[in-house]
C-alpha positions in Angstrom: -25.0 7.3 64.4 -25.6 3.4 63.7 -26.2 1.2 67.1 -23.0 -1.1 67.4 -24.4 -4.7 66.2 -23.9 -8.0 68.3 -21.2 -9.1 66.4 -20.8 -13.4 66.6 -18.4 -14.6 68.5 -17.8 -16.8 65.7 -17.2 -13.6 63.5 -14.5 -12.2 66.4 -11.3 -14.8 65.0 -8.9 -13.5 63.1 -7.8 -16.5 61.0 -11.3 -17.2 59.7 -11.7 -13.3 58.4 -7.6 -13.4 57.1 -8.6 -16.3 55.2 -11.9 -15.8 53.9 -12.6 -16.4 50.6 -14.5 -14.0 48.5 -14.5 -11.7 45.7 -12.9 -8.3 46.9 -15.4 -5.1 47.1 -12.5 -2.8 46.2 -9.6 -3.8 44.2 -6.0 -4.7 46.7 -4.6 -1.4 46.8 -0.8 -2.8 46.8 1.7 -0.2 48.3 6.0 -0.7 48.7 5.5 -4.2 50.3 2.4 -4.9 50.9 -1.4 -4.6 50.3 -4.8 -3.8 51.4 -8.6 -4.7 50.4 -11.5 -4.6 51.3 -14.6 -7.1 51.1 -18.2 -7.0 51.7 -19.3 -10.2 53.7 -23.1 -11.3 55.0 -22.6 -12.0 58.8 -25.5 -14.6 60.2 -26.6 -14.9 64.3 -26.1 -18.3 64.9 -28.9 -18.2 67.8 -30.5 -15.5 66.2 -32.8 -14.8 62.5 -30.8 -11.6 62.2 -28.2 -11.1 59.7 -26.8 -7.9 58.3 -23.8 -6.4 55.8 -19.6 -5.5 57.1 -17.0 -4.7 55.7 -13.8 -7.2 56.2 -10.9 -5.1 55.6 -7.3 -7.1 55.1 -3.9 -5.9 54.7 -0.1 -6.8 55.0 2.7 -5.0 55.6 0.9 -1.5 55.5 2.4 0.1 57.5 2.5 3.8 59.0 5.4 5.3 61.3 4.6 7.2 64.4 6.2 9.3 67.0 6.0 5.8 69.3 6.5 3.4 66.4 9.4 5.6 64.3 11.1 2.8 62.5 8.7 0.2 62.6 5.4 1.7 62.2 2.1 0.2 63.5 -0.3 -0.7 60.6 -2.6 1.6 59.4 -5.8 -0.3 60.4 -4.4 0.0 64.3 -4.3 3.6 63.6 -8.3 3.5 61.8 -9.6 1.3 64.9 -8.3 3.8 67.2 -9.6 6.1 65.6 -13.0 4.9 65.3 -13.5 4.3 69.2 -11.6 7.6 70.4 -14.1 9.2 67.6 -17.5 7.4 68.7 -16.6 7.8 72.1 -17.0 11.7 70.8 -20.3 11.0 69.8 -18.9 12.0 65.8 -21.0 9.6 63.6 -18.6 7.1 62.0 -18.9 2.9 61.0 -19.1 1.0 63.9 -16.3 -1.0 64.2 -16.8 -4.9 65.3 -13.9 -6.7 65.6 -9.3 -5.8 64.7 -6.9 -8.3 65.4 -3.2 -8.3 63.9 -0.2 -11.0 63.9 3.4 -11.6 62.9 3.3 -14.3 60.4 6.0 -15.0 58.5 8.2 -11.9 59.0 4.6 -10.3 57.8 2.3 -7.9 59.4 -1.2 -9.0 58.6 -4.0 -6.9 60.1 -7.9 -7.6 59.8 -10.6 -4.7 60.6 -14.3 -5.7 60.8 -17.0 -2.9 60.5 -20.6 -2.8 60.2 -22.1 -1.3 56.7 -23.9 1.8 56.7 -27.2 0.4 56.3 -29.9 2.6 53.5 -26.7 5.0 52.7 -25.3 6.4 49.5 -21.9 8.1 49.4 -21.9 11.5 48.8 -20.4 12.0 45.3 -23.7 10.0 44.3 -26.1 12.1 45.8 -25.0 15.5 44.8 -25.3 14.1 41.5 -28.7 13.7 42.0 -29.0 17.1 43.8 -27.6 18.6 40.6 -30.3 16.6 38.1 -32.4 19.6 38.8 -35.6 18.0 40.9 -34.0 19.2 44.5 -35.4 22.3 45.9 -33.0 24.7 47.3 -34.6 23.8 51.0 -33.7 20.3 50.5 -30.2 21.2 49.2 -29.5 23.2 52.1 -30.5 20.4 54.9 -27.7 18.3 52.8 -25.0 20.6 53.1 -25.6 21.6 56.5 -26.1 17.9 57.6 -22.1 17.2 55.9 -21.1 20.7 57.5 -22.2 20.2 61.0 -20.7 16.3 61.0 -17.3 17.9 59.6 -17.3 20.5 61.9 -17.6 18.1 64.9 -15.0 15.6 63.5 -13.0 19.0 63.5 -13.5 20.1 67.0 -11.8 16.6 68.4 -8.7 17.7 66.7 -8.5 14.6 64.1 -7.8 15.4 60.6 -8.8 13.2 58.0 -6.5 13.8 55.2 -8.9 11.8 52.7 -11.9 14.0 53.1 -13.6 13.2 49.7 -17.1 12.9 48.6 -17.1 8.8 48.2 -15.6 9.3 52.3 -18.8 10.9 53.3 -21.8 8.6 53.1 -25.6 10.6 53.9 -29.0 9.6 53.7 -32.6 11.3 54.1 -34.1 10.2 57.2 -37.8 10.1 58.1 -38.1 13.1 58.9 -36.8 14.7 56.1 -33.6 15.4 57.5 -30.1 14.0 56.4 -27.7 12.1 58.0 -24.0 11.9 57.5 -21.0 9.9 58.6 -17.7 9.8 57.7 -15.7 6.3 57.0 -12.4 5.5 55.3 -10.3 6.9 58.5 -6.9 5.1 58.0 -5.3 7.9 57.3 -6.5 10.1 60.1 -4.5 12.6 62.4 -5.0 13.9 65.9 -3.3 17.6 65.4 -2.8 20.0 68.4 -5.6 22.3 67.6 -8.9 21.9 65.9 -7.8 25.1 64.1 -5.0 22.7 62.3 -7.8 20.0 60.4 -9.6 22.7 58.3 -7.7 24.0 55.6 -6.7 20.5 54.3 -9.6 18.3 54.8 -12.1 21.7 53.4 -10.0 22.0 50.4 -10.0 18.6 49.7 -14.1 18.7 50.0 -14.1 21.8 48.0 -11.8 20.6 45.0 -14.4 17.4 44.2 -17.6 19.6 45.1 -17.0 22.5 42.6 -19.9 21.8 40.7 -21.9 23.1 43.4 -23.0 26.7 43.1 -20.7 29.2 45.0 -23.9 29.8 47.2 -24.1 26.9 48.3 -20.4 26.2 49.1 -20.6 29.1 51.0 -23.2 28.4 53.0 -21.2 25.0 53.9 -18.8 27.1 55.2 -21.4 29.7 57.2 -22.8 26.2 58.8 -19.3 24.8 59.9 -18.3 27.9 61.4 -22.1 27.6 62.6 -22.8 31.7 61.8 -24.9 33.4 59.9 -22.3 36.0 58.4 -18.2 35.2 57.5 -15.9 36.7 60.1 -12.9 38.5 58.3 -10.9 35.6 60.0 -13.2 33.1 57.9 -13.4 35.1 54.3 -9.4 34.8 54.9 -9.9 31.2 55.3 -11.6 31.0 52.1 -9.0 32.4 49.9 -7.1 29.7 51.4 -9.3 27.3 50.5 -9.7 28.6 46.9 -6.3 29.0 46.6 -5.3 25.1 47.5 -8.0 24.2 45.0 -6.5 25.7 42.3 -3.1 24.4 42.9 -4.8 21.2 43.3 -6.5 21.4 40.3 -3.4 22.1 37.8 -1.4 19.3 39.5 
């Protein structure tokens, strides 16, 4: 996990990220009545020769209803911030976030979410293309998938759900020691469930689905390293017909 940066103080005001100016690092996703993007900004220490990457996320009017907020929701990014501290606080490797703030404007709900970039990372998608040019070694593949297994697995066992769980949502990157790291991002739509038991099936599907042009071996063994045994349990062979079998609806949708 990234050490939280020193955010500015300057950086910490909510009017000067809702209005900055910028192109946009992912298209506005617009939704009923409102929106949300995201942009990539360079953040300077004023006092300091240190400056590093964040990501300024802005929405309005995105809203999401919960069991205390039934009719008028909270906005999503209230939900994502939340979610970031309960999950660091769990020692479960996400972005570090710097800075939210929302406000009423207007009969509006605008929300801002700050967090730092994942600094020398690549999102998943892109390096299992690689793994798939040919040049890995099966060593090295197995390191990946048991780095992304393990860092599931321990989102998992804090009972959140992430109900996005696709490759581009899972950033990793080969470390000195020839090891690989992994952390998850893009948490806005994240649920706390009753048992850890309850996240699996929809969040490994999900994984599964976009990963199929791995070899069955070595989606197996990303199973076998979440579970964290060497051999299936009939319990977890039944867990993979599940996941199979989600897939495959999935897929003809």
């Amino acid at each position: 996990m990234q050490k939280p940066h020193n955010t500015p103080s300057g950086v910490r005001n909510f009017d000067k990220l809702w209005n900055y100016q910028g192109e946009w690092f992912e298209k506005p996703n617009q939704h009923r009545q409102g929106w949300s993007g995201v942009s990539r900004i360079l953040i300077h220490h004023s006092n300091k020769a240190q400056r590093f990457y964040a990501f300024l996320k802005r929405q309005q009017n995105f809203m999401r209803r919960t069991w205390r907020h039934p009719f008028s929701g909270v906005s999503t990014f209230s939900c994502e911030y939340a979610t970031l501290l309960y999950l660091r606080s769990h020692g479960v490797p996400v972005p570090s976030p710097l800075f939210f703030s929302e406000q009423k404007q207007n009969g509006n709900v605008n929300a801002v979410l700050l967090t730092a970039a994942l600094e020398g990372y690549q999102p998943l998608n892109d390096v299992v293309t690689q793994l798939l040019s040919g040049s890995w070694s099966i060593h090295r593949q197995r390191k990946l998938i048991a780095s992304v297994a393990k860092t599931v697995a321990h989102l998992h066992s804090t009972k959140i759900q992430h109900r996005a769980l696709y490759p581009k949502h899972v950033f990793v990157r080969e470390n000195v020691q020839g090891e690989f790291d992994s952390v998850l991002i893009d948490l806005e739509k994240a649920r706390l469930k009753l048992f850890s038991c309850q996240c699996a099936l929809h969040d490994l599907a999900t994984l599964n689905r976009d990963l199929m042009q791995l070899s069955l071996s070595n989606r197996l063994y990303f199973l076998k390293q979440y579970y964290g045994v060497k051999k299936l349990s009939f319990g977890m062979k039944l867990m993979v017909r599940l996941i199979q079998a989600r897939t495959l609806r999935k897929q003809k949708r």
